[in-house]
HTML snippet that shows the backbone in 3Dmol.js (N, CA, C, O; Angstrom):
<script src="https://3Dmol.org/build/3Dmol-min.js"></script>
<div id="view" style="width:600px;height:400px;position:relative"></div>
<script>
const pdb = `
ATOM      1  N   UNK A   1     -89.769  -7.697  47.624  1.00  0.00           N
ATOM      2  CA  UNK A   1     -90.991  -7.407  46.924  1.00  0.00           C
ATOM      3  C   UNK A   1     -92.146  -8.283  47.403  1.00  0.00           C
ATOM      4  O   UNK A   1     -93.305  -8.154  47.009  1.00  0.00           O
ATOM      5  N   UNK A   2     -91.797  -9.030  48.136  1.00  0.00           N
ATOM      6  CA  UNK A   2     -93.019 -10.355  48.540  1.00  0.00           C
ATOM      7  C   UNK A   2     -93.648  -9.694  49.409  1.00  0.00           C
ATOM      8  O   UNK A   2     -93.104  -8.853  50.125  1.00  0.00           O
ATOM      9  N   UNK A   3     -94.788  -9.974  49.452  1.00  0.00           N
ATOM     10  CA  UNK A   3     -95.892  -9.470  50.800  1.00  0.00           C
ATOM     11  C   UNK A   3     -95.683 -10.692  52.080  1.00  0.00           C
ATOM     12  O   UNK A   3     -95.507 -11.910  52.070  1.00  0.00           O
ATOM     13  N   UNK A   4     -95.809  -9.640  53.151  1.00  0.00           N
ATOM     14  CA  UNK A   4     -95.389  -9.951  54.682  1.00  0.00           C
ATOM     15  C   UNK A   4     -95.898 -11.416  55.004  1.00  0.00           C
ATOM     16  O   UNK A   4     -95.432 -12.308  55.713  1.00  0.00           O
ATOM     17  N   UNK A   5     -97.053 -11.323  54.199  1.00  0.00           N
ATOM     18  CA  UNK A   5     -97.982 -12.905  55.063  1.00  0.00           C
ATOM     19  C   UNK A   5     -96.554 -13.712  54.477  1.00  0.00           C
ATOM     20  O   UNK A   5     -95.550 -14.014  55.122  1.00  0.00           O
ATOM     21  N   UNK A   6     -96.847 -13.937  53.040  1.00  0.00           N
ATOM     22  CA  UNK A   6     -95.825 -15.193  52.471  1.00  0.00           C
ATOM     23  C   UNK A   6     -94.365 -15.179  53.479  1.00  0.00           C
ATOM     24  O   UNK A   6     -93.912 -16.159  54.071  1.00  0.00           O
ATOM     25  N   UNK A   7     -93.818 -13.837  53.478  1.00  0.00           N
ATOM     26  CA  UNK A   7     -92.327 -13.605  53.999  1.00  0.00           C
ATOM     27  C   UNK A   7     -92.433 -14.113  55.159  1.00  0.00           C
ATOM     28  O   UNK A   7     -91.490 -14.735  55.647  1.00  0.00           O
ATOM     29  N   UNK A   8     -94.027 -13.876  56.048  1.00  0.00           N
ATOM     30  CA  UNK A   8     -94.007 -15.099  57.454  1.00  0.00           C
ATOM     31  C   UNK A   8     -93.399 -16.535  57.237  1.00  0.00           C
ATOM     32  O   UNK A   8     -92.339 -17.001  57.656  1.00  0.00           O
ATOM     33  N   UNK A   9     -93.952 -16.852  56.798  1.00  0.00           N
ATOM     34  CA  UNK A   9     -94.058 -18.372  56.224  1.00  0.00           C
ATOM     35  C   UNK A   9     -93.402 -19.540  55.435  1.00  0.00           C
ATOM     36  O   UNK A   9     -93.244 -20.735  55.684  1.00  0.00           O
ATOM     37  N   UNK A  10     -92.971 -18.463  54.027  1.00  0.00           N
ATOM     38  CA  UNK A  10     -92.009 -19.035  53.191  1.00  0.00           C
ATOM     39  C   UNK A  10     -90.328 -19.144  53.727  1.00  0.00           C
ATOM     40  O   UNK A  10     -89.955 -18.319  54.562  1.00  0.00           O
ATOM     41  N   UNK A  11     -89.509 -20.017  53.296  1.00  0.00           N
ATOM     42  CA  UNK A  11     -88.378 -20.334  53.189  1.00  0.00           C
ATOM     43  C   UNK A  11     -87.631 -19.429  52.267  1.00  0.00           C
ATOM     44  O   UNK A  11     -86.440 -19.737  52.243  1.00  0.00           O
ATOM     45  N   UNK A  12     -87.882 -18.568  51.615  1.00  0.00           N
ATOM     46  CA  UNK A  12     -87.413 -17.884  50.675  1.00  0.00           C
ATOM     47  C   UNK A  12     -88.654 -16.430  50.027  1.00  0.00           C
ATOM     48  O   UNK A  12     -89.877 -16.340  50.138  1.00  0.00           O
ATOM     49  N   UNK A  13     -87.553 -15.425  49.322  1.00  0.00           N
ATOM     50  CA  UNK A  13     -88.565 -14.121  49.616  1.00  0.00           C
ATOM     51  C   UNK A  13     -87.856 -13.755  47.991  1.00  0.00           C
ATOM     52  O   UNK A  13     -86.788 -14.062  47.462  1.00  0.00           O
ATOM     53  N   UNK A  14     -89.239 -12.823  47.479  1.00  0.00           N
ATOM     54  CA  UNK A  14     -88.579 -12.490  46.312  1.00  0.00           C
ATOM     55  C   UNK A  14     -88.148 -10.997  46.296  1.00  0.00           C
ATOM     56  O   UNK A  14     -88.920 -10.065  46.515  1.00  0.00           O
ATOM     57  N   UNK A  15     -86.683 -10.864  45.980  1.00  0.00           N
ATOM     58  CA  UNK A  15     -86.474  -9.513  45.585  1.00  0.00           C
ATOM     59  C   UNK A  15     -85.999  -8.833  44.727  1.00  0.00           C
ATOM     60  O   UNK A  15     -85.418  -9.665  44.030  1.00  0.00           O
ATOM     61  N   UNK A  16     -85.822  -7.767  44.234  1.00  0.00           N
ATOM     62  CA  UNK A  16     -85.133  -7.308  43.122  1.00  0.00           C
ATOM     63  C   UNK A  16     -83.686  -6.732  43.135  1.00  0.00           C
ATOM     64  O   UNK A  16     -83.620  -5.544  43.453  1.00  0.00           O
ATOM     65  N   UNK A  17     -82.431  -7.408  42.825  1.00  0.00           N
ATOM     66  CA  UNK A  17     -81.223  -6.929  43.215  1.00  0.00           C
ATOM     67  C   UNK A  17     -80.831  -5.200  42.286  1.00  0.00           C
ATOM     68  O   UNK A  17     -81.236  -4.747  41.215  1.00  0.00           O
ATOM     69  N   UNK A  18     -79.894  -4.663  43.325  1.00  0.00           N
ATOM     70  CA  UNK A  18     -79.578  -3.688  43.228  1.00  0.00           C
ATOM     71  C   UNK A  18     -77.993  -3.488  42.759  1.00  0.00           C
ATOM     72  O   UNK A  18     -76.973  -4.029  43.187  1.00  0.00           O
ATOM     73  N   UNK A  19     -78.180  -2.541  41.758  1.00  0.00           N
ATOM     74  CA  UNK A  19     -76.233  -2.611  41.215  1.00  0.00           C
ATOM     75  C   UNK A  19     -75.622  -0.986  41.313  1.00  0.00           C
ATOM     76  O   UNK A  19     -76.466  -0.092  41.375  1.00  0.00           O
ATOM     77  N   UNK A  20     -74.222  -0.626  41.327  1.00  0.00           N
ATOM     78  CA  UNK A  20     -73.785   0.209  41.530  1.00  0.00           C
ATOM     79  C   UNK A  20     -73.448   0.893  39.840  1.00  0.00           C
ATOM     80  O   UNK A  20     -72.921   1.982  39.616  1.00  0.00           O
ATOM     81  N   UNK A  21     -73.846   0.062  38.988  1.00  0.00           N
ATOM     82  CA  UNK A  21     -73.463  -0.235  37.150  1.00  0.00           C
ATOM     83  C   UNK A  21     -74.604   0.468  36.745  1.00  0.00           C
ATOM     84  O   UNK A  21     -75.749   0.103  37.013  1.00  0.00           O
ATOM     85  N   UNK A  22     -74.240   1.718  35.945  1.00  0.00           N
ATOM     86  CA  UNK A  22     -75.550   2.439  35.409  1.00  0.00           C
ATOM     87  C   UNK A  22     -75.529   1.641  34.117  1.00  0.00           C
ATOM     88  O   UNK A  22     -74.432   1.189  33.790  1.00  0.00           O
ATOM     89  N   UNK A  23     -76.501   1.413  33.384  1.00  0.00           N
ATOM     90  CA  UNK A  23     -76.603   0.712  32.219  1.00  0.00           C
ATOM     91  C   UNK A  23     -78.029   1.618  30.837  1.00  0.00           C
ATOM     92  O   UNK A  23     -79.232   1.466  30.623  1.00  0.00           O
ATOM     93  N   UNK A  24     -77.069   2.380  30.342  1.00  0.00           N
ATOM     94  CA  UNK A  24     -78.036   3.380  29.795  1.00  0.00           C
ATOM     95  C   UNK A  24     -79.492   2.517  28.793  1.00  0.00           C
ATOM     96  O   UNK A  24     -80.699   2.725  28.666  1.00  0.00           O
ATOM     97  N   UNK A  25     -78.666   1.683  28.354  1.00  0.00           N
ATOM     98  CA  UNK A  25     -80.052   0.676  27.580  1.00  0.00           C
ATOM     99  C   UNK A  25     -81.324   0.304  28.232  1.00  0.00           C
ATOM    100  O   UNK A  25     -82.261  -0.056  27.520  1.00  0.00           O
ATOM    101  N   UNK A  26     -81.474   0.364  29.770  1.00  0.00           N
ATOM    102  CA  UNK A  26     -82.041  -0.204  30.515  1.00  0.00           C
ATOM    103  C   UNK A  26     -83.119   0.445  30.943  1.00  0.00           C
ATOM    104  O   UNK A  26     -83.225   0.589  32.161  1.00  0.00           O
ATOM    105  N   UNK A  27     -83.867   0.833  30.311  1.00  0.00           N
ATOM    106  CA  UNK A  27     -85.315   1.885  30.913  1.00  0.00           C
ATOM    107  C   UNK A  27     -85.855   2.091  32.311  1.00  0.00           C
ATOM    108  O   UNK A  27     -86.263   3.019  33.008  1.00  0.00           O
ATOM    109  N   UNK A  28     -85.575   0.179  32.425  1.00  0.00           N
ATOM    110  CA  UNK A  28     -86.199   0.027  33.094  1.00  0.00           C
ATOM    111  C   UNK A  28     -85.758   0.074  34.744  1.00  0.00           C
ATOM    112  O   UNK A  28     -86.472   0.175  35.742  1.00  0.00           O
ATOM    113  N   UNK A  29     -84.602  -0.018  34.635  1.00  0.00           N
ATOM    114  CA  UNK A  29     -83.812   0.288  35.673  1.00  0.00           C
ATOM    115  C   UNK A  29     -83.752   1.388  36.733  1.00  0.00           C
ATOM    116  O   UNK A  29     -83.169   2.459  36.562  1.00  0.00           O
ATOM    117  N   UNK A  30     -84.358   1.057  37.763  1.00  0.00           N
ATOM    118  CA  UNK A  30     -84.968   2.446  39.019  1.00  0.00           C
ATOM    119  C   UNK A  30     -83.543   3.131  39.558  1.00  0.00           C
ATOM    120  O   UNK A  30     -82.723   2.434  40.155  1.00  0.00           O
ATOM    121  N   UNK A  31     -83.337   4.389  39.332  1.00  0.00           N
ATOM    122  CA  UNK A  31     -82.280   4.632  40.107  1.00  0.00           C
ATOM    123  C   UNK A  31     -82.349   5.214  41.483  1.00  0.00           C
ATOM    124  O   UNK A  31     -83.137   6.089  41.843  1.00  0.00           O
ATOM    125  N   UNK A  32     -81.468   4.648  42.186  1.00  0.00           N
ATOM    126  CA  UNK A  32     -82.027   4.828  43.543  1.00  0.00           C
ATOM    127  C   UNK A  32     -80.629   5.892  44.322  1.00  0.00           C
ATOM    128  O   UNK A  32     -79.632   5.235  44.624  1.00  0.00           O
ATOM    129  N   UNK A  33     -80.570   7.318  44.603  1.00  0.00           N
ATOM    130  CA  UNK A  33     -79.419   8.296  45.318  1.00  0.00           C
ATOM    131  C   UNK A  33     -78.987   7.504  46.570  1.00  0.00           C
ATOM    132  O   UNK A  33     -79.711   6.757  47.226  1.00  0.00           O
ATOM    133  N   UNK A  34     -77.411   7.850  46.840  1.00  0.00           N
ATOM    134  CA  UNK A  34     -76.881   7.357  47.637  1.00  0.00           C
ATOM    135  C   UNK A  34     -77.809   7.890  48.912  1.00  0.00           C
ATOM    136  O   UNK A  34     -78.501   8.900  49.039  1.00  0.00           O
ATOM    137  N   UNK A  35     -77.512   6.723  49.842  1.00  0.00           N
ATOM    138  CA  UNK A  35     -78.301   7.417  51.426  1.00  0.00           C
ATOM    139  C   UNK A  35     -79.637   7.061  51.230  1.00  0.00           C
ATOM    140  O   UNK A  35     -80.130   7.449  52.290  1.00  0.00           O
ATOM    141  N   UNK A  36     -80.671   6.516  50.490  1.00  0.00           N
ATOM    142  CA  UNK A  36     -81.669   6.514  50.002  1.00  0.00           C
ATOM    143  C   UNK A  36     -81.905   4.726  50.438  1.00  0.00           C
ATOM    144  O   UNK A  36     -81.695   3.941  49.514  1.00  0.00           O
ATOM    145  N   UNK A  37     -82.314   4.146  51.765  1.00  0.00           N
ATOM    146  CA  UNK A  37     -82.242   2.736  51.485  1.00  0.00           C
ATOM    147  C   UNK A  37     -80.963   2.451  52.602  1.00  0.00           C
ATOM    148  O   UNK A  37     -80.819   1.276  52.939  1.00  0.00           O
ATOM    149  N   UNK A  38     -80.196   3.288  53.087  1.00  0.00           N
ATOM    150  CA  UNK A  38     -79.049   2.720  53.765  1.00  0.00           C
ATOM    151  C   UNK A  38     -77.997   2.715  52.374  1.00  0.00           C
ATOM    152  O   UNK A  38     -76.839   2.433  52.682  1.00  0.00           O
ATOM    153  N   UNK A  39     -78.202   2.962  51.007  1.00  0.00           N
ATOM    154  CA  UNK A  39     -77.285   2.485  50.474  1.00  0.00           C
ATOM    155  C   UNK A  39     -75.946   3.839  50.415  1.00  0.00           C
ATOM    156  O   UNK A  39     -75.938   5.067  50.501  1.00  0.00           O
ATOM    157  N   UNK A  40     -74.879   2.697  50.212  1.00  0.00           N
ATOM    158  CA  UNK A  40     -73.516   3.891  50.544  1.00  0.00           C
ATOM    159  C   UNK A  40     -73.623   5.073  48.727  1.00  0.00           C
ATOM    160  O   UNK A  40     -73.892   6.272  48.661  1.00  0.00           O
ATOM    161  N   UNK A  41     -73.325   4.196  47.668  1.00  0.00           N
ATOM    162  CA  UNK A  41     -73.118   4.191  46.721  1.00  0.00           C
ATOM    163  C   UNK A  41     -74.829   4.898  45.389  1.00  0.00           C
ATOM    164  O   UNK A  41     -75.954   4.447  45.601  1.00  0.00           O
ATOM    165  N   UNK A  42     -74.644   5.684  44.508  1.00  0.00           N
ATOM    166  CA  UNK A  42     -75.381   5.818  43.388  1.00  0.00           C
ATOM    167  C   UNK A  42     -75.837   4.717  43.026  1.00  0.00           C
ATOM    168  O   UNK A  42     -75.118   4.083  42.254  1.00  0.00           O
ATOM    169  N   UNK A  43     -77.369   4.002  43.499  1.00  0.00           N
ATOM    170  CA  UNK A  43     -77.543   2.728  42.768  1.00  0.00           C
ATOM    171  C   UNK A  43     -78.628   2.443  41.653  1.00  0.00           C
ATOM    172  O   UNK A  43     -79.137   3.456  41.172  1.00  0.00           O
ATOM    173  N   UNK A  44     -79.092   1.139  41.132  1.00  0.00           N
ATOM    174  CA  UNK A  44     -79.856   1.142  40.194  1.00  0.00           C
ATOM    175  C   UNK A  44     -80.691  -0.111  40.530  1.00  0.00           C
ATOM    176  O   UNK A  44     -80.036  -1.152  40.487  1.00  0.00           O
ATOM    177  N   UNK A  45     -81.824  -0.221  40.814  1.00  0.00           N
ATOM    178  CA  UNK A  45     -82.500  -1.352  41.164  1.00  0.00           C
ATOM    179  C   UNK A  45     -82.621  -2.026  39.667  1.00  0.00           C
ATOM    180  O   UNK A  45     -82.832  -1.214  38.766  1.00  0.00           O
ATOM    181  N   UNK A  46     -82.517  -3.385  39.298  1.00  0.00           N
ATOM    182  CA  UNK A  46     -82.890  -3.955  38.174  1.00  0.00           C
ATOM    183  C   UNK A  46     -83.794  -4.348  38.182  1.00  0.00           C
ATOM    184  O   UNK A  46     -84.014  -5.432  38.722  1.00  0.00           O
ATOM    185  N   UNK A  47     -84.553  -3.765  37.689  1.00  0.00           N
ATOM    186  CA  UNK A  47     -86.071  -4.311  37.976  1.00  0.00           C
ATOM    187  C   UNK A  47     -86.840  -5.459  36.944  1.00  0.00           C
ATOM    188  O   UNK A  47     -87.916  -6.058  36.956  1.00  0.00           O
ATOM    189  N   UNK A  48     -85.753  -5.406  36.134  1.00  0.00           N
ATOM    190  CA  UNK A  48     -86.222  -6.469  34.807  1.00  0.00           C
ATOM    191  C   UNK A  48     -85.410  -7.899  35.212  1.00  0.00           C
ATOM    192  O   UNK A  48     -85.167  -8.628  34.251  1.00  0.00           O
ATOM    193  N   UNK A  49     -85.041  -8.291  36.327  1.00  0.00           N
ATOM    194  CA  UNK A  49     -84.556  -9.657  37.019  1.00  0.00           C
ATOM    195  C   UNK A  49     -85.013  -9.586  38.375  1.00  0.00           C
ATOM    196  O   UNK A  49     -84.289  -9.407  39.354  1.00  0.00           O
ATOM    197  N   UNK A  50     -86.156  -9.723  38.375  1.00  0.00           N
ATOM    198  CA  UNK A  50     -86.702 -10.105  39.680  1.00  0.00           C
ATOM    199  C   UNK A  50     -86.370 -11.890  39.642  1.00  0.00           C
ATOM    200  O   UNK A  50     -86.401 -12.720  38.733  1.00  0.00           O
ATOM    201  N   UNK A  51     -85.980 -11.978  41.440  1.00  0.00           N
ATOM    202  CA  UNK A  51     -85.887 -13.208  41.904  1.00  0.00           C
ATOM    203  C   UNK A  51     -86.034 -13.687  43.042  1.00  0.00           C
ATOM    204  O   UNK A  51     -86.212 -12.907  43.977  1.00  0.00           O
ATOM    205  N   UNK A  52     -86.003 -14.940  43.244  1.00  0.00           N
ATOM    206  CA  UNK A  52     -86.424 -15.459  44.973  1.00  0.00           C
ATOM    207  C   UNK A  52     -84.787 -16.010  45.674  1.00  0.00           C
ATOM    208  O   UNK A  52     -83.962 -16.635  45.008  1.00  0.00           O
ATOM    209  N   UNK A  53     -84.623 -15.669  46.914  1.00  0.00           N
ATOM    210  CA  UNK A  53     -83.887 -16.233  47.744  1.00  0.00           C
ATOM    211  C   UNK A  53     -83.722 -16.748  48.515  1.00  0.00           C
ATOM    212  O   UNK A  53     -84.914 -17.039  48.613  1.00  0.00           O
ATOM    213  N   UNK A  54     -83.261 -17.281  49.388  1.00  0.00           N
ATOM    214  CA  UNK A  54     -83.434 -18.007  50.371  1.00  0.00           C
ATOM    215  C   UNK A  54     -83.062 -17.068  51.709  1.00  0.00           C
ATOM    216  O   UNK A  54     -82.167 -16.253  51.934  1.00  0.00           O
ATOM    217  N   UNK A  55     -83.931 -17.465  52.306  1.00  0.00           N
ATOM    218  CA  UNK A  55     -84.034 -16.179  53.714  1.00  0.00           C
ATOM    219  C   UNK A  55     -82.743 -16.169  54.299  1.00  0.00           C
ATOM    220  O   UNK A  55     -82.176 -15.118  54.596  1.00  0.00           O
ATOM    221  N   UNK A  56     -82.203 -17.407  54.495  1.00  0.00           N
ATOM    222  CA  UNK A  56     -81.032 -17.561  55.072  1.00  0.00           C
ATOM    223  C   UNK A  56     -79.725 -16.827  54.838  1.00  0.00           C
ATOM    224  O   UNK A  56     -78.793 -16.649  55.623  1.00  0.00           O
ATOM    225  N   UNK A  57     -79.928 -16.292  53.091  1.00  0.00           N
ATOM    226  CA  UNK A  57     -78.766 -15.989  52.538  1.00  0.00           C
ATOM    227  C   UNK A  57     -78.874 -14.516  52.660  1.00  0.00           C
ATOM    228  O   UNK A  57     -77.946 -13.717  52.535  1.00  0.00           O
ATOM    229  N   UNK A  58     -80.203 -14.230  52.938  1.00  0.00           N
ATOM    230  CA  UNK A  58     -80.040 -12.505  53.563  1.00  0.00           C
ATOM    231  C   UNK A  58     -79.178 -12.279  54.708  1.00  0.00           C
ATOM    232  O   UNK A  58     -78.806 -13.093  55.553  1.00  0.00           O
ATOM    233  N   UNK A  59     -78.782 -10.368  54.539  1.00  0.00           N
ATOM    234  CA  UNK A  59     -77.666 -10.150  56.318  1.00  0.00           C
ATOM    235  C   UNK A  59     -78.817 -10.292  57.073  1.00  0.00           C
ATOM    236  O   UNK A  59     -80.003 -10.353  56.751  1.00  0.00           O
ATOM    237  N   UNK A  60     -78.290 -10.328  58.051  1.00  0.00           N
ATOM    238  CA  UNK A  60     -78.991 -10.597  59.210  1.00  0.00           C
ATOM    239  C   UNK A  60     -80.056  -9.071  59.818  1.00  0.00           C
ATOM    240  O   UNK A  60     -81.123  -9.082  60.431  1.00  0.00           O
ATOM    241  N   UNK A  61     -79.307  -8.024  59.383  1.00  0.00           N
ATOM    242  CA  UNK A  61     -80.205  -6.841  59.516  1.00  0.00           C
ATOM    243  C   UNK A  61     -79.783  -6.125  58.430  1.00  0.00           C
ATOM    244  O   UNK A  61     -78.630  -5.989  58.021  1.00  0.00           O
ATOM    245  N   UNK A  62     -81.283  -5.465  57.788  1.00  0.00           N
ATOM    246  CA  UNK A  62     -81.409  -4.547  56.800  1.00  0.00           C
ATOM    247  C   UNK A  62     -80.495  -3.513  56.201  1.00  0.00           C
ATOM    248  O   UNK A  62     -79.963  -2.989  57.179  1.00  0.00           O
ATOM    249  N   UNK A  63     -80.080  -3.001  55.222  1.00  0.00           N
ATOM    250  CA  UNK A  63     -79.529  -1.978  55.475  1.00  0.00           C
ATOM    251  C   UNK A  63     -80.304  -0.519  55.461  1.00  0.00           C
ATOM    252  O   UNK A  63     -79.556   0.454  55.553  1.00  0.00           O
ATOM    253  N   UNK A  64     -81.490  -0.303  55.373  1.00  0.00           N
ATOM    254  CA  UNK A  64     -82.700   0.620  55.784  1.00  0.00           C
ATOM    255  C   UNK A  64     -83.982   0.287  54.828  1.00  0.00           C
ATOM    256  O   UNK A  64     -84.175  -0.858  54.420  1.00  0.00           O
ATOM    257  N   UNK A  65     -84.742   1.254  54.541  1.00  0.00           N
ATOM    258  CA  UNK A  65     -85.867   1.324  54.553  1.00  0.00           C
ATOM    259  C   UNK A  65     -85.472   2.168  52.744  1.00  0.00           C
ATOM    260  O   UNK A  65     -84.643   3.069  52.615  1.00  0.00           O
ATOM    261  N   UNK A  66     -86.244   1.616  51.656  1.00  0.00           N
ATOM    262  CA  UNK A  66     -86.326   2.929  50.840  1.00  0.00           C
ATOM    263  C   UNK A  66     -87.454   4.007  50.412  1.00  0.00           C
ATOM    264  O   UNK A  66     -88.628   3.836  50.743  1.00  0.00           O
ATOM    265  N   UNK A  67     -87.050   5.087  49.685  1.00  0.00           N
ATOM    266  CA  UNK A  67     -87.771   5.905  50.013  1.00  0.00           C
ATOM    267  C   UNK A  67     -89.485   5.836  49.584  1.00  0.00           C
ATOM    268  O   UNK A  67     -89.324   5.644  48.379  1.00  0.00           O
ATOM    269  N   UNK A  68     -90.963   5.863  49.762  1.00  0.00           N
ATOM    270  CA  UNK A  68     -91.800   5.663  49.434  1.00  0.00           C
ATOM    271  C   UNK A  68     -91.794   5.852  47.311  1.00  0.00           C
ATOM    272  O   UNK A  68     -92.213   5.192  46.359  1.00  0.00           O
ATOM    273  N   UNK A  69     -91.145   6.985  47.499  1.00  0.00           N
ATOM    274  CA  UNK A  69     -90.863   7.528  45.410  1.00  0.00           C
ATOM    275  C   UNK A  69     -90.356   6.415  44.952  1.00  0.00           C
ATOM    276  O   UNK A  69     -90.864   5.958  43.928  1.00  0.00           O
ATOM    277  N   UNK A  70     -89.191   5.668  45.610  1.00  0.00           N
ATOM    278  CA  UNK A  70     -88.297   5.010  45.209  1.00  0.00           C
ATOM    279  C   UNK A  70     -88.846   3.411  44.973  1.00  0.00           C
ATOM    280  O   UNK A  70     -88.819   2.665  43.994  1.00  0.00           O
ATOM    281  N   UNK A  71     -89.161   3.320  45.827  1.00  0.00           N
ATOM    282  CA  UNK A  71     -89.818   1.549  46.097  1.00  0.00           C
ATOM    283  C   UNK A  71     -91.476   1.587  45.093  1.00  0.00           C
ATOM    284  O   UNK A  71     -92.076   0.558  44.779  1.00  0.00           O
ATOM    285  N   UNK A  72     -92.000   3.174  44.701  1.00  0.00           N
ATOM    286  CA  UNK A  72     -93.413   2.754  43.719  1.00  0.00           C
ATOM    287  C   UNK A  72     -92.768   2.870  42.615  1.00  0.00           C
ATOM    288  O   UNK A  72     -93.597   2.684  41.724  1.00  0.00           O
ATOM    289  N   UNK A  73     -91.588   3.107  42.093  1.00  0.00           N
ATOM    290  CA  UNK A  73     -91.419   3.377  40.990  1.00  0.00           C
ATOM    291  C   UNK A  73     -90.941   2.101  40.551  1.00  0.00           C
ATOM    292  O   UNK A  73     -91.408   1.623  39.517  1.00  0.00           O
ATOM    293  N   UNK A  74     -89.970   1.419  41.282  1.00  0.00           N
ATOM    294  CA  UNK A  74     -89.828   0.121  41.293  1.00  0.00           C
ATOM    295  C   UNK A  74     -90.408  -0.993  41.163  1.00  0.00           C
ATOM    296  O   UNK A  74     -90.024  -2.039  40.641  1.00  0.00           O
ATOM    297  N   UNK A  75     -91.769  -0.595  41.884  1.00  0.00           N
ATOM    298  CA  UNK A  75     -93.338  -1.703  41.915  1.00  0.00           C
ATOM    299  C   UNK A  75     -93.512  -1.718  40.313  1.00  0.00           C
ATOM    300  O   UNK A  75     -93.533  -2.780  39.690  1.00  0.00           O
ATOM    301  N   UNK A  76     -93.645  -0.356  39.645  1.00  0.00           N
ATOM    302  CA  UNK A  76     -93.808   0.134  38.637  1.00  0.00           C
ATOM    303  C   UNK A  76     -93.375  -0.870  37.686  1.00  0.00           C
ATOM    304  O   UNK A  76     -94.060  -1.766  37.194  1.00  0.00           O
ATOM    305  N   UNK A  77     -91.983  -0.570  37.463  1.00  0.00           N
ATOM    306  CA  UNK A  77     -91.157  -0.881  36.808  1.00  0.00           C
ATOM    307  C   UNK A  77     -91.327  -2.684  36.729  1.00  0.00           C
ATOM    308  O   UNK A  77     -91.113  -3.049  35.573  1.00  0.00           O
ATOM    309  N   UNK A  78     -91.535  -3.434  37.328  1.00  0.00           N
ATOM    310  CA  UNK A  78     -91.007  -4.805  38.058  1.00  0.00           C
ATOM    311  C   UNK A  78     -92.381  -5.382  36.996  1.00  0.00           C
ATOM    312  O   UNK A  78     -92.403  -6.320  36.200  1.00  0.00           O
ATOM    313  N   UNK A  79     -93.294  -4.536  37.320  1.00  0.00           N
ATOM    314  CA  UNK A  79     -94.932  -4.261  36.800  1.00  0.00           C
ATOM    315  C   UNK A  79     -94.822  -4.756  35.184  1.00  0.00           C
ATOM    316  O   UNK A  79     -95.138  -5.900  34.857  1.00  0.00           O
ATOM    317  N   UNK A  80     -94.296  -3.671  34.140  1.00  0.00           N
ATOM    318  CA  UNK A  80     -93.877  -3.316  33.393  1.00  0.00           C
ATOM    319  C   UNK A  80     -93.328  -4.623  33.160  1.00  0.00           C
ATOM    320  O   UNK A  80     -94.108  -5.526  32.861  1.00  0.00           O
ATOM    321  N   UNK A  81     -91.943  -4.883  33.265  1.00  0.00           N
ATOM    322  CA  UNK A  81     -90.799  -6.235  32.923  1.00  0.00           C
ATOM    323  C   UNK A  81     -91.607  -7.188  32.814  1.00  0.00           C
ATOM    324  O   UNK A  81     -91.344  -8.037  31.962  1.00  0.00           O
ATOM    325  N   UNK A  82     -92.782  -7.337  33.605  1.00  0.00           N
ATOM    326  CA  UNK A  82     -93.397  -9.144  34.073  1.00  0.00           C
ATOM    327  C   UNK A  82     -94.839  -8.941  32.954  1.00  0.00           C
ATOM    328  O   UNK A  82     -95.680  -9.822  32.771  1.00  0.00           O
ATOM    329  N   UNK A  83     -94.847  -7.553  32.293  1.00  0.00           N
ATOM    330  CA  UNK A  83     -95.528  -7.615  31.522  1.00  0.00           C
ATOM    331  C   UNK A  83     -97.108  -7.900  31.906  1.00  0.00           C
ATOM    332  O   UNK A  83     -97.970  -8.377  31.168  1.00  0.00           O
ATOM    333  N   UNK A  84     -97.255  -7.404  33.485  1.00  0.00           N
ATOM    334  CA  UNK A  84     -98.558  -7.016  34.308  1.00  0.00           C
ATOM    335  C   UNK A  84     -99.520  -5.652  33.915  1.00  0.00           C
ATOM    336  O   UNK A  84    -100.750  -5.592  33.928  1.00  0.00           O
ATOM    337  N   UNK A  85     -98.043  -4.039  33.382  1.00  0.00           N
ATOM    338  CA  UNK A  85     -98.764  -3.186  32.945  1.00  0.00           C
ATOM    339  C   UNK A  85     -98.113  -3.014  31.733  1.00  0.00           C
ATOM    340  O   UNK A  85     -97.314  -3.784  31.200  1.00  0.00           O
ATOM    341  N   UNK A  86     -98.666  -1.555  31.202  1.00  0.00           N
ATOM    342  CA  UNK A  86     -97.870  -1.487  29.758  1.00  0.00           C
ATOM    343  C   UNK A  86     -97.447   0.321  29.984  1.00  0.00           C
ATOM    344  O   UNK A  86     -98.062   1.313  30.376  1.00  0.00           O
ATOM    345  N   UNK A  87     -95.975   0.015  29.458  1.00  0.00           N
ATOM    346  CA  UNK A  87     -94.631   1.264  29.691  1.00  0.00           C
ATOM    347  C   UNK A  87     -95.490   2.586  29.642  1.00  0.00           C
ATOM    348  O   UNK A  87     -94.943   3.682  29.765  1.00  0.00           O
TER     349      UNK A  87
END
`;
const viewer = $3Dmol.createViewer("view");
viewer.addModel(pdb, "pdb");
viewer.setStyle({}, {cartoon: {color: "spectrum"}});
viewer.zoomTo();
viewer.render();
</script>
C-alpha cells in the first residue's frame, strides 16, 4: 500500500495481509477470486490490519499484479478502517 518514493528508500513497506478464511462479520474484508493477483486460492484482503514490514521478509519476486477493481476497493476499504472516509 506504500507509495513508490517511500518503498525507494524505506527499510520496510506497508501492506495489507491476505487470508484464505472468509470471515462473514468482516465488512470490511476485500475479496479477492482465485488467479486475481497470482493468487492460487479464494482470498480475502484484511483490510482492517494494515501493517509495515520489513523489505527483507518479502519473496524475493511478486506473486502478480492485482486487479485495478480489486486493489480500489481495498484503498477503499483500508480508507474506511483508519477512519480517513466514512462506510
Amino acid at each position: 500500500m506504500s507509495i513508490d518514493e517511500l518503498n525507494a528508500h524505506a527499510l520496510d513497506v506497508c501492506v495489507v495481509p491476505i487470508t484464505t478464511t472468509q470471515r462473514a462479520n468482516f465488512r470490511t474484508r476485500v475479496r479477492i477470486e482465485a488467479g486475481d493477483g497470482g493468487l492460487d486460492s479464494l482470498s480475502w484482503a484484511k483490510c482492517d490490519q494494515p501493517t509495515t514490514v520489513e523489505k527483507a521478509q518479502l519473496i524475493p519476486n511478486p506473486l502478480g499484479l492485482l486487479s485495478l477493481d480489486a486493489f480500489e476497493e481495498i484503498e477503499r476499504q483500508v480508507k474506511i478502517c483508519l477512519g480517513f472516509s466514512n462506510p
